[in-house]
C-alpha positions in Angstrom: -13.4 -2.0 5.9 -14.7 1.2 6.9 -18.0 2.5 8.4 -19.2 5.8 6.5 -21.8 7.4 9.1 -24.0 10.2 7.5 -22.4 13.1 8.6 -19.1 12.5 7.6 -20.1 11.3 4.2 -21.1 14.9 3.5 -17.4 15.6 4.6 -15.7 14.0 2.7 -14.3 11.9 5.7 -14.7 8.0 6.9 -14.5 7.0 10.5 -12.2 3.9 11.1 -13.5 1.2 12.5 -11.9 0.1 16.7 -9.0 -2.1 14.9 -7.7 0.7 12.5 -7.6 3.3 14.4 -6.0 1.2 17.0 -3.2 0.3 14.7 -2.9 4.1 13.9 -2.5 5.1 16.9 0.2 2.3 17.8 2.2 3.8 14.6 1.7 7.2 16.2 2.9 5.9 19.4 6.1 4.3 17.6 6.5 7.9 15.7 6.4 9.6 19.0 8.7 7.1 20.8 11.3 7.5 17.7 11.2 11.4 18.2 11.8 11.4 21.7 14.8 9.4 21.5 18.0 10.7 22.0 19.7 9.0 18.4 23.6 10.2 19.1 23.5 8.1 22.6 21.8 5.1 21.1 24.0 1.8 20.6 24.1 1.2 17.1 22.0 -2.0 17.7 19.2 0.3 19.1 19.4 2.3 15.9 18.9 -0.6 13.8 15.8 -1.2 15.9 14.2 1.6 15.8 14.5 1.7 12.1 12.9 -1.2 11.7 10.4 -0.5 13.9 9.8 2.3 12.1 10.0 0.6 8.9 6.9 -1.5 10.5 4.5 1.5 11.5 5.3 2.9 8.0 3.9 -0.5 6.3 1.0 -0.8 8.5 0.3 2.9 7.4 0.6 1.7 3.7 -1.6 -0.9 4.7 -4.3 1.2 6.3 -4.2 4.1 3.6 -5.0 0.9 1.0 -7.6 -0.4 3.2 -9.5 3.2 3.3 -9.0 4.0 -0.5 -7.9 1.0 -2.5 -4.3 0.1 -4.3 -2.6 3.4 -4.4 -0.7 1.7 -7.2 -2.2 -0.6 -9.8 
């Protein structure tokens, strides 16, 4: 659920609330961790983790984007 304060109503924005924003800024964190990683030296087993990690932060996102604005998809 998210907390619509006055001023950002007249945005057009909604603030998220402490636990969403913390779980945006962990998929953020895992976005920023996949960047900086140097793929062509990674065993192949680290590659399938960090697809799946990525996989993970991509669902929460999904998640998060239908918990701010409702099914994206009936």
């Amino acid at each position: 659920m998210t907390e619509i304060p006055a001023d950002s109503a007249e945005t057009g924005r909604a603030r998220l609330m402490p636990p969403q924003a913390a779980r945006l800024a962990m998929d953020r964190l895992d976005l920023a961790r996949a960047r900086a990683a140097d793929l062509a030296a990674m065993e192949p087993h680290d590659l399938v983790l960090l697809v799946e990690q990525l996989r993970g932060a991509l669902h929460d996102v999904l998640l998060l984007v239908e918990e701010l604005a409702g099914p994206t998809i009936p």
